[in-house]
C-alpha positions as CSV (number, residue, x, y, z in Angstrom):
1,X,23.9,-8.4,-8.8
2,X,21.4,-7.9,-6.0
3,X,19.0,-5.5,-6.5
4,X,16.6,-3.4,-4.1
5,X,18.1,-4.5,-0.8
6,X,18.4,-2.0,2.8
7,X,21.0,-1.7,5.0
8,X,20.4,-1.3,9.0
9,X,23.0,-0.6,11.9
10,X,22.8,-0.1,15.3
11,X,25.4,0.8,17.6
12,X,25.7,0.6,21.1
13,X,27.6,3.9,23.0
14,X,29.6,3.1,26.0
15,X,27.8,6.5,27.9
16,X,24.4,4.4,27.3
17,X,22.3,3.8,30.3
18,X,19.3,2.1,27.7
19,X,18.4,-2.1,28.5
20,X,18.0,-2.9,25.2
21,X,20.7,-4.3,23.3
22,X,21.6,-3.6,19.8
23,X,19.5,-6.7,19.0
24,X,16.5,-5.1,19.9
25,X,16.8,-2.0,17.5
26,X,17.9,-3.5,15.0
27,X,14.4,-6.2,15.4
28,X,12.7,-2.1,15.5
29,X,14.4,-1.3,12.1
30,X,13.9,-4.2,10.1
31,X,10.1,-5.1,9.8
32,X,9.8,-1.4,8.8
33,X,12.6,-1.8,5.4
34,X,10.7,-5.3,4.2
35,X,9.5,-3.1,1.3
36,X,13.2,-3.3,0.3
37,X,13.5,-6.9,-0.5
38,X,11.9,-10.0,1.5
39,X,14.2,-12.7,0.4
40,X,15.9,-13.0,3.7
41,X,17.3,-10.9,6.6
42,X,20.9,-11.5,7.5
43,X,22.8,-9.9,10.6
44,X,26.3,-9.6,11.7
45,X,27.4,-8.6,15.2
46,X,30.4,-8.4,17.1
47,X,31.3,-8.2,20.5
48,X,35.2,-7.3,22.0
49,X,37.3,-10.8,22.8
50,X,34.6,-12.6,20.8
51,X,34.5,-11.4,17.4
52,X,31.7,-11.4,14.6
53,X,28.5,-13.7,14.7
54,X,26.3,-14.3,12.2
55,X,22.3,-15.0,12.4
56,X,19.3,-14.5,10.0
57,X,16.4,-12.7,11.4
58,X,13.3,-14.4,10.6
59,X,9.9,-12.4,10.3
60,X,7.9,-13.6,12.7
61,X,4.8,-11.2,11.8
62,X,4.7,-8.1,9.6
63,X,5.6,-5.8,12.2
64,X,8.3,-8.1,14.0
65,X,11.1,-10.7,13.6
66,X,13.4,-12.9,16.1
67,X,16.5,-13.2,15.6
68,X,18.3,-16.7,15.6
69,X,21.0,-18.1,17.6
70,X,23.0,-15.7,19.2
71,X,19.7,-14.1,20.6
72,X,19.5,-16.8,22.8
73,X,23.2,-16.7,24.3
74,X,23.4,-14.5,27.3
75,X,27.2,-13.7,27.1
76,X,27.4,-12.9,24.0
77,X,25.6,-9.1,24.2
78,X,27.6,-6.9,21.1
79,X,27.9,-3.7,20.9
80,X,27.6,-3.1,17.0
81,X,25.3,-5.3,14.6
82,X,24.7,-4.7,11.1
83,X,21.3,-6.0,8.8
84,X,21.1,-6.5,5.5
85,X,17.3,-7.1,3.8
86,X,17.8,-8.9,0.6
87,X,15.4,-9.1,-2.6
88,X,15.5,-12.0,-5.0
89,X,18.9,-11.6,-7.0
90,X,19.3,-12.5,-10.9
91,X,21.7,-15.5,-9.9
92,X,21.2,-18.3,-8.2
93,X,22.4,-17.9,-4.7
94,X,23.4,-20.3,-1.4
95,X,22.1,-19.2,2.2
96,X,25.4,-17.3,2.5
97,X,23.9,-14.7,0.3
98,X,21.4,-14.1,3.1
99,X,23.9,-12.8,5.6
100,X,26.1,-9.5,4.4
101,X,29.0,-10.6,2.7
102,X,32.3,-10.9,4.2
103,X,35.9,-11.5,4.4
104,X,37.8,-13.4,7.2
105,X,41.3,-12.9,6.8
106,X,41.8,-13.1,10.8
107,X,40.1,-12.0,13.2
108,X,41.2,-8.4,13.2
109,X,40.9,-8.3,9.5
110,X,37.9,-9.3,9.1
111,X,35.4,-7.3,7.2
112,X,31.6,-7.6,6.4
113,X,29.4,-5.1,4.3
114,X,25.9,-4.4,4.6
115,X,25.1,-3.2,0.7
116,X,22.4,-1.8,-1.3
117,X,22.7,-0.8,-5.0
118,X,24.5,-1.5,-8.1
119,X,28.2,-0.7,-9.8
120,X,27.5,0.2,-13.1
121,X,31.0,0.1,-14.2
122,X,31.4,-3.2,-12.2
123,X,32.7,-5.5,-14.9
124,X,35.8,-3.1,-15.5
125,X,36.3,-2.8,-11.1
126,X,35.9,-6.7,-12.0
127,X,38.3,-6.8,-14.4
128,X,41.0,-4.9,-12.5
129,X,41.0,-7.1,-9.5
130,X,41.3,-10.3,-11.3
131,X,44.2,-8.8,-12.9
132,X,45.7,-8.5,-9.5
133,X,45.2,-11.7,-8.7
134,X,42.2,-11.5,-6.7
135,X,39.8,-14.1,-6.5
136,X,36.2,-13.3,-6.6
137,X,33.2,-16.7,-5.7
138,X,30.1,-14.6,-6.8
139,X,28.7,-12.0,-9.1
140,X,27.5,-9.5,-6.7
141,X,28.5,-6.0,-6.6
142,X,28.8,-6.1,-2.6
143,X,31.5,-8.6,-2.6
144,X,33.3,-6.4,-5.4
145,X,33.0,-3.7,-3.4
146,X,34.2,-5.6,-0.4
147,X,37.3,-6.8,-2.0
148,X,38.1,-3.7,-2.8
149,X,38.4,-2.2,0.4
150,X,39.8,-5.3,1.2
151,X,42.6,-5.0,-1.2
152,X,43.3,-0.8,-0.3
153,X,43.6,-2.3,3.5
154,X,46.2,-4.6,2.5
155,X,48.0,-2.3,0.5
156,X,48.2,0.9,2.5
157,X,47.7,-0.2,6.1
158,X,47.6,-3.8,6.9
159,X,51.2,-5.0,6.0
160,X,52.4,-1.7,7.3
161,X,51.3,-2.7,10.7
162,X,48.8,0.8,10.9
163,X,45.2,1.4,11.5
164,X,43.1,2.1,8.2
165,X,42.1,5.2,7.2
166,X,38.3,4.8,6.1
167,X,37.9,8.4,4.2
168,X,41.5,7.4,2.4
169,X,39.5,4.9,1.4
170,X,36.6,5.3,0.7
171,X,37.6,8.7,-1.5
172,X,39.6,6.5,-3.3
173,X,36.6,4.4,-3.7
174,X,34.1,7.1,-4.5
175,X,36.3,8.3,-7.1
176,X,36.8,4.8,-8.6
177,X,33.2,3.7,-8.6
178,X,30.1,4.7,-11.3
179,X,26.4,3.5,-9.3
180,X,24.7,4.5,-7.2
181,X,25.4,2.8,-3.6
182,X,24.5,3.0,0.4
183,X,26.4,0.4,2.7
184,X,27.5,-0.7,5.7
185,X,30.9,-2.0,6.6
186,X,31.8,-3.6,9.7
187,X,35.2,-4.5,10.6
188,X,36.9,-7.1,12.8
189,X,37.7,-4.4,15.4
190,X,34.0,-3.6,16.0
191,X,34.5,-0.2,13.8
192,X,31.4,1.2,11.3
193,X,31.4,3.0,8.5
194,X,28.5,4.5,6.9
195,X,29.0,5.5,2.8
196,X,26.6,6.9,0.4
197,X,28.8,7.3,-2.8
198,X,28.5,10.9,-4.6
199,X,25.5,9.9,-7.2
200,X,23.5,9.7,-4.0
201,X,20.3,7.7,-6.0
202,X,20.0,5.1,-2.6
203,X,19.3,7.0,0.4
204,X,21.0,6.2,3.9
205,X,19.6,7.8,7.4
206,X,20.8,7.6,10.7
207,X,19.4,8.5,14.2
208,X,21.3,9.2,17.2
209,X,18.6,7.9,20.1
210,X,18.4,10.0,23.1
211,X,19.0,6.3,25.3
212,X,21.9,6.1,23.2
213,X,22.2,4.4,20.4
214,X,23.2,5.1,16.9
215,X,21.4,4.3,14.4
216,X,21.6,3.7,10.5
217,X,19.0,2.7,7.9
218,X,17.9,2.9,4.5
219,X,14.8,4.7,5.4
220,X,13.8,7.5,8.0
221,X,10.8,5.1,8.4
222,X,12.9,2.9,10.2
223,X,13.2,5.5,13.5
224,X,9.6,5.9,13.8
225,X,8.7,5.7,17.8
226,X,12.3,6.2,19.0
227,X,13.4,9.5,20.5
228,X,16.4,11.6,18.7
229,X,18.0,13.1,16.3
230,X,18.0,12.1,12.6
231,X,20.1,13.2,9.9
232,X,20.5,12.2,6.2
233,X,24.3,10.5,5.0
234,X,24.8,12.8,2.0
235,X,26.5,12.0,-1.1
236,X,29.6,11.4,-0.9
237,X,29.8,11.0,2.8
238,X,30.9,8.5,5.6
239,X,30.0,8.6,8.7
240,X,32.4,6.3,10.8
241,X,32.4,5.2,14.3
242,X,35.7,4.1,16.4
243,X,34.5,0.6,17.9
244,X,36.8,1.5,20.7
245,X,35.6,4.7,21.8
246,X,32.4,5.2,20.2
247,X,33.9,8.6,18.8
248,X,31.4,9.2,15.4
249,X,32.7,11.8,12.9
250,X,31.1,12.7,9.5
251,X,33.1,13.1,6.6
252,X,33.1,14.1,2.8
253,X,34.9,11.7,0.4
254,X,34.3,13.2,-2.8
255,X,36.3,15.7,-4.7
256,X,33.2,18.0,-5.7
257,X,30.1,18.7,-3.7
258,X,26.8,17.1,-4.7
259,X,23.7,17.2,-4.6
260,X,21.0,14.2,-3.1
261,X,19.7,13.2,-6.0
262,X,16.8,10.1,-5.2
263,X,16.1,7.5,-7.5
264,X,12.0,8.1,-8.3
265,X,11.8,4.2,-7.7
266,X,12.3,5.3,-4.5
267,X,9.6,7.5,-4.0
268,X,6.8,5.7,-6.5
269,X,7.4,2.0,-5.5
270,X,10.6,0.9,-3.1
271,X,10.2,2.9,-0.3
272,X,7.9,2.4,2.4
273,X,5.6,4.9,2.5
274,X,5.8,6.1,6.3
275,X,9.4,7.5,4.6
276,X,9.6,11.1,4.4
277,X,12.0,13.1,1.5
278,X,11.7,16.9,2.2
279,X,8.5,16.7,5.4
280,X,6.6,15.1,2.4
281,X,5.8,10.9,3.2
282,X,5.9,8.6,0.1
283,X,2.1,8.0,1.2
284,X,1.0,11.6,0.2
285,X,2.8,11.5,-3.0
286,X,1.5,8.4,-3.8
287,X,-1.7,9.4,-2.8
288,X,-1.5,13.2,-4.7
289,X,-0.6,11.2,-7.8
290,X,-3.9,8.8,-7.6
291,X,-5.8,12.2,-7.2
292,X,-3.9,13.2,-10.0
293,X,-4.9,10.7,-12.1
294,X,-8.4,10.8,-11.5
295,X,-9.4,13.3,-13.3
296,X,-7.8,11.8,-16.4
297,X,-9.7,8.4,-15.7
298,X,-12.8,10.3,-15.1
299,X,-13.1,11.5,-18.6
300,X,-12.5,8.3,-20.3
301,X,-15.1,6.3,-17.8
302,X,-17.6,9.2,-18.6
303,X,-19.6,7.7,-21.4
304,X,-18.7,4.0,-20.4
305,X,-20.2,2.6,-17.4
306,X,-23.9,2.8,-18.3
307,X,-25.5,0.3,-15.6
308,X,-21.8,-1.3,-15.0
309,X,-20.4,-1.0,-11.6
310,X,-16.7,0.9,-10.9
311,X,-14.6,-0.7,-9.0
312,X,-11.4,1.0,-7.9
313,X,-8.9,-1.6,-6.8
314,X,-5.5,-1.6,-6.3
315,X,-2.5,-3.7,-7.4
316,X,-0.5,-5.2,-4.2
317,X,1.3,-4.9,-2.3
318,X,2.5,-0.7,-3.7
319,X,-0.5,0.9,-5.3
320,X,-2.6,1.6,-2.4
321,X,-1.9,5.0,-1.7
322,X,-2.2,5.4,-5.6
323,X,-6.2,3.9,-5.8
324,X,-6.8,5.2,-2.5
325,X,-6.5,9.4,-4.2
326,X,-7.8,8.0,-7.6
327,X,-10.7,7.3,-5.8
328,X,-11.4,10.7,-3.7
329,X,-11.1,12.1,-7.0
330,X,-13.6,10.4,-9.1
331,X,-16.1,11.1,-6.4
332,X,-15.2,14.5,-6.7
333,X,-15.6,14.4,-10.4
334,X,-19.0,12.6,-9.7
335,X,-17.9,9.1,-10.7
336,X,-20.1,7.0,-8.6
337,X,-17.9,4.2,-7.9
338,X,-16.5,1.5,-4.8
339,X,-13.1,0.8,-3.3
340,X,-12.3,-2.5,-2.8
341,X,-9.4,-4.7,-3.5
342,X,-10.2,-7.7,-6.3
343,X,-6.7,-9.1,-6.6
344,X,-4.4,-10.4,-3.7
345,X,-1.5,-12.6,-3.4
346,X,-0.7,-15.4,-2.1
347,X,3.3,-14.2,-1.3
348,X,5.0,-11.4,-0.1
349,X,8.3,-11.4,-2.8
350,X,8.0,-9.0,-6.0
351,X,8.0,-10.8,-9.3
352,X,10.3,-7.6,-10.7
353,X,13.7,-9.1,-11.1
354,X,14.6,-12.4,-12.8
355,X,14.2,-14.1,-16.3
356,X,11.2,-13.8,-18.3
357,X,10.0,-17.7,-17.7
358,X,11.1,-17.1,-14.3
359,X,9.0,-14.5,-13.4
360,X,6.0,-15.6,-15.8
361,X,5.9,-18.7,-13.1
362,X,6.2,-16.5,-10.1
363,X,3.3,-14.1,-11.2
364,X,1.4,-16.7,-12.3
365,X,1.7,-17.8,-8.7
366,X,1.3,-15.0,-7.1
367,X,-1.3,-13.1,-8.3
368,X,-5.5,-14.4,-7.4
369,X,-8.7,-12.5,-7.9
370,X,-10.3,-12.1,-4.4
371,X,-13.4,-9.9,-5.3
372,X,-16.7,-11.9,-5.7
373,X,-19.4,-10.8,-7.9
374,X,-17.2,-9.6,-10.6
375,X,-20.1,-10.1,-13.3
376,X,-21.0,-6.6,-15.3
377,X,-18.1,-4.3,-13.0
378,X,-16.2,-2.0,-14.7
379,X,-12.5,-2.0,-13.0
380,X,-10.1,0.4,-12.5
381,X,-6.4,-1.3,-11.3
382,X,-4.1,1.5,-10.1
383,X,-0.6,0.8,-10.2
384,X,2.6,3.1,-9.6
385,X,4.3,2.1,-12.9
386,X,4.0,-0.9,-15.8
387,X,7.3,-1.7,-17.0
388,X,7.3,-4.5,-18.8
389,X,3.4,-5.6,-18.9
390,X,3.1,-9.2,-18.1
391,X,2.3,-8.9,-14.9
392,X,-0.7,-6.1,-15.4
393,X,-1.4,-8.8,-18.5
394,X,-2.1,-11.4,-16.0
395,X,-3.7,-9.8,-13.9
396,X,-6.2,-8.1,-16.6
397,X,-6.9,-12.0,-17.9
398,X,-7.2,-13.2,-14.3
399,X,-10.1,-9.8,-13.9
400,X,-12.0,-10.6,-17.4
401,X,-12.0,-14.5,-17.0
402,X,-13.7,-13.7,-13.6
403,X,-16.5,-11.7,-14.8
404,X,-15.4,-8.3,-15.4
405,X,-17.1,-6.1,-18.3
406,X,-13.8,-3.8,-18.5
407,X,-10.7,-3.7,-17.1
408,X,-8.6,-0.4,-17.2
409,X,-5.1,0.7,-15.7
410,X,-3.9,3.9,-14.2
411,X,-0.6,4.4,-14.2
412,X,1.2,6.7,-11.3
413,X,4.0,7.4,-13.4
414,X,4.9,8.4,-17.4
415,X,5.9,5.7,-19.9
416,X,9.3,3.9,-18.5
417,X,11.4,4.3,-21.6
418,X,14.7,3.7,-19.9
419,X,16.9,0.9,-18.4
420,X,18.0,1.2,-14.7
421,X,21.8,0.3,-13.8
422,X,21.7,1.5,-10.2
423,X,19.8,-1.7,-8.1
424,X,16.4,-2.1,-10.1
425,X,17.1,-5.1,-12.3
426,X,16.2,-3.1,-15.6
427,X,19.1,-3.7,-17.6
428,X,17.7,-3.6,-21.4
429,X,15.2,-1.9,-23.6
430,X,13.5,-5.2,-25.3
431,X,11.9,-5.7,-21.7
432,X,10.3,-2.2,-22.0
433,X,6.4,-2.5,-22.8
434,X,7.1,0.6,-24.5
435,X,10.0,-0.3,-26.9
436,X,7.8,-3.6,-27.2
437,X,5.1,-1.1,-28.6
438,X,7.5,1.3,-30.6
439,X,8.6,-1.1,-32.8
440,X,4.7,-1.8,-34.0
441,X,4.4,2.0,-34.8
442,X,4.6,3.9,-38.2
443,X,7.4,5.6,-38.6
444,X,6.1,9.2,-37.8
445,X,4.7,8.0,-34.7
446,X,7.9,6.4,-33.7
447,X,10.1,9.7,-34.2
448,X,7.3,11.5,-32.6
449,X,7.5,9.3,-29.5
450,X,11.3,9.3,-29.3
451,X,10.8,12.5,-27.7
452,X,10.0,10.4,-24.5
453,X,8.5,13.2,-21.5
454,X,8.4,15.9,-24.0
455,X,5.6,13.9,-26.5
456,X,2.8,15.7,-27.0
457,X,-0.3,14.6,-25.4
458,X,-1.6,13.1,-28.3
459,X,1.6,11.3,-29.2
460,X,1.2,9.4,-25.7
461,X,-2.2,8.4,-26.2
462,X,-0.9,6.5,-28.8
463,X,1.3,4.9,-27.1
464,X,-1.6,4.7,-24.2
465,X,-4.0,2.8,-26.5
466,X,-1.3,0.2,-28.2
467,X,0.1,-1.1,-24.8
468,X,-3.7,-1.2,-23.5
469,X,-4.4,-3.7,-26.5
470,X,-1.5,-5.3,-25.7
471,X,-2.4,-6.7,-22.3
472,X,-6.3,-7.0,-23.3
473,X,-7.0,-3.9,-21.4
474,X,-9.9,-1.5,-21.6
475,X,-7.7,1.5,-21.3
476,X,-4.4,2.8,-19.8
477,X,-3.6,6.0,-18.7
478,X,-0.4,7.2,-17.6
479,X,0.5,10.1,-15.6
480,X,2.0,12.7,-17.7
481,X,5.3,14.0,-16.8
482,X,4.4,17.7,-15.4
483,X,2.1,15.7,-13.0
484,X,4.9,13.8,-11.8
485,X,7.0,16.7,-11.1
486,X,4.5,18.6,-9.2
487,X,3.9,15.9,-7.4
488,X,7.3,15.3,-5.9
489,X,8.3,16.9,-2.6
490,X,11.3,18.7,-3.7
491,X,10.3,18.8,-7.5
492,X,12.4,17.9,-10.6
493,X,15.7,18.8,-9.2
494,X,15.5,16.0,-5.7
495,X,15.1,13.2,-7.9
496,X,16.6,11.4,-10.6
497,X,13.9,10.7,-13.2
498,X,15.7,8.9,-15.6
499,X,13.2,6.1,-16.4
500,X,11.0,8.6,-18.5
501,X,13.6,10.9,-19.2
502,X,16.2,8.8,-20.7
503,X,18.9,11.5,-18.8
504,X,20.8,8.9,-17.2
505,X,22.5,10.0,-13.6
506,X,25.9,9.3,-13.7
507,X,28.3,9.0,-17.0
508,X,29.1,5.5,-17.5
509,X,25.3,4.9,-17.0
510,X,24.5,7.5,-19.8
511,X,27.1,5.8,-22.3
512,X,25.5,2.3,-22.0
513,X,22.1,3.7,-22.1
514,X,23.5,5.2,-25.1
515,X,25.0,1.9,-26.8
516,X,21.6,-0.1,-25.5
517,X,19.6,2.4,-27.9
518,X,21.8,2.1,-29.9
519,X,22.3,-1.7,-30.6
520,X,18.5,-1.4,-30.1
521,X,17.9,0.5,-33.3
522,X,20.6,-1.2,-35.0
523,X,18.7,-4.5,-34.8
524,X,15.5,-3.4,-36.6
525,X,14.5,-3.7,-40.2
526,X,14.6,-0.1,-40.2
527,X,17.0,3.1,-39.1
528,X,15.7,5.8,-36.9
529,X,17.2,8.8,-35.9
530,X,17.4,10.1,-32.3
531,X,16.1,13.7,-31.7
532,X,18.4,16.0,-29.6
């Protein structure tokens, strides 16, 4: 599976009067999605009479990249190039993993995909195309995906001699699939299709540039100083483009109309925050979360700091916005304290997806206290979410073996009580700090917090003081779940809050979420019953 990847397109129209090539946009879009994943940039582009190239883009600083090879050939200028920005996958992976996947069954068959998510019923879309004989070299969802449309080509247009029909396929698709998924397909005639399937958890933008270009990315970030009109892909949507005639149309592949439903990963850690849901940036409800949270913190430093100094820092690269309205808030609350970042890293790549020992080696890497003079400071460490606590762990022994009196986390989001199946690399409950903690409670407590957002308060500061203990804290304090609605642009009904609600988005993703509790329980000492 890959997990937390974006998607960019550009595509050249033949009325277009611009200099820049589709090279240089897609050079715009790209430095501005490296929130999504910076394992590696691939690019596919295609030009009439000489088919698809492939180059990696290299990031040259944070706000630019180059792009290699076929930058550097002046007759080879394409009209359509897709970009796909890849995280660290679970499986061990060859540079091909860098560029979107593809297919080359001839040159006018040839198909590439640009993909970011995750198939939640994957092993059964698995199971069926191995049954047809289909062979399959990796475990990613994007080449399942591919060979899909690959086989529905084959099947209904390709050995009939006719040209595909992309919303025949793709509703068949979006009917077929459970996930959540936004990608890009190129094909070998220099046609694009845009899909977000009907769960709608991934987002996918496009801009239509007044020099004339269009454009598609992950993020509405990725537009920022270009002139034109932007418009959201919605669920269960294509928007395709004749590579021909540049003709675009926008069409609904579902069988029901639905609603854009955003992952809250999205809005709390994965997206950049220059990206806007609803006129509202992920910076200001980052930020309106920190100020949020101070007033919590506030109370529990009241008492505390005697002659210590507060420091309010920050965990990288995500919880800026977070420590930066903590902060404004404890002033106003009359916390005397500074704001200045004590931890930094030596690498760019998150240390979220991948085996325990793996990622135990990776933060262990990573992570370096930078403050000096850490003797006698209280700290504060803002984060956006702890999921499973080793990393805030590490950190909090790095902070205390430096000096530090106290250190204590604030937490932008509730308790994350839930596996993710749709691209975050959460796949069980054991991972969970919070399960990690459950099982150490009495059994009151433990039915108590079963009720997972609806606990009362006092129920999560139990569960506030155990993982605290856990990871050698001072404190933790997470933000309650009314908080985090408010807080949110377009409130509870935008975004899919499953990781503290336990409501899973889609139905194959509730009945493993289901089973995963359930095989959970079934392996304790104990039985415990699941309130309705």
């Amino acid at each position: 599976m890959i997990s937390m990847s974006g998607v960019a397109a550009a595509f050249l129209c033949s009325s277009s009067k611009s200099r820049a090539t589709v090279y240089d946009r897609l050079k715009h879009m790209v430095p501005k999605l490296a929130f999504r994943g910076q394992a590696g940039v691939g690019i596919a582009a295609f030009m009439h009479k000489e088919g698809v190239r492939y180059a990696r883009a290299l990031q040259s600083s944070c706000d630019s990249v180059r792009i290699e090879h076929d930058e550097q050939d002046p007759n080879f200028r394409p009209h359509v190039a897709i970009a796909h920005i890849r995280s660290r996958c679970r499986e061990p992976s060859g540079d091909g993993l860098l560029q979107p996947i593809h297919i080359n069954a001839g040159t006018s068959r040839h198909l590439t995909i640009s993909f970011d998510g995750a198939l939640v019923n994957g092993r059964e879309l698995r199971g069926e195309l191995l049954a047809q004989g289909y062979r399959l070299g990796s475990n990613t969802d994007a080449e399942l995906l591919l060979k899909w449309i690959e086989g529905s080509c084959e099947r209904d247009y390709w050995r009939h001699g006719l040209p595909v029909n992309y919303e025949n396929i793709f509703r068949d698709i979006d009917d077929r699939i459970d996930g959540a998924i936004s990608a890009i397909l190129l094909d070998g005639e220099g046609n694009l299709v845009a899909y977000r399937n009907r769960c709608g958890l991934r987002p996918l933008e496009t801009m239509q540039t007044d020099d004339g270009f269009l454009l598609v990315a992950s993020e509405n970030c990725a537009f920022a100083g270009l002139q034109g009109k932007t418009k959201q892909i919605m669920p269960g949507h294509i928007k395709y483009v004749d590579g021909t005639t540049g003709r675009c149309v926008d069409r609904s592949v579902s069988n029901g109309q639905y609603k854009a439903k955003l992952c809250a990963y999205e809005a709390l850690y994965l997206g950049n925050p220059n990206t806007s849901v609803e006129g509202q940036s992920h910076f200001e409800t980052r930020y309106n979360i920190g100020a949020a949270l101070g007033g919590l913190v506030a109370q529990r430093l009241q008492g505390e700091l005697g002659s210590t100094l507060t420091i309010v820092s920050s965990m990288p690269h995500t919880g800026g916005p977070y420590a930066d309205g903590l902060f404004a808030s404890l002033v106003e609350y009359g916390v005397f304290a500074q704001r200045r970042e004590v931890v930094s890293t030596q690498f760019f790549q998150r240390t979220l997806i991948g085996t325990p020992s793996e990622r135990k080696s990776r933060i262990s890497q990573k992570y370096r206290v930078s403050g000096t003079h850490l003797g006698n400071t209280t700290i504060v460490i803002v984060d956006e979410a702890l999921i499973r606590g080793d990393t805030s762990q590490a950190v909090t022994n790095m902070l205390l073996a430096a000096g530090a009196k106290a250190v204590h986390w604030a937490i932008g989001s509730p308790p994350i009580v839930a596996p993710n199946y749709y691209g975050m690399g959460i796949d069980t409950l054991d991972e969970l700090a919070f399960w990690q903690i459950w099982k150490q409670l009495p059994p009151e407590q433990r039915t108590q917090s079963l009720r997972f957002h609806k606990m009362e308060p006092q129920d999560l500061k139990i569960i506030e003081s155990n993982i605290a203990a856990s990871i050698n804290a001072a404190t933790i304090t997470y933000l309650p779940f009314p908080l985090l609605v408010s807080s949110l642009p377009c409130r509870q009904d935008g975004f899919d809050l499953s990781p503290f609600t336990f409501e899973m988005p889609t139905p194959a993703g509730q009945k493993r979420a289901n089973q995963n509790l359930r095989e959970f329980l079934a392996a304790l000492p104990y039985s415990e019953s699941i309130p309705a």
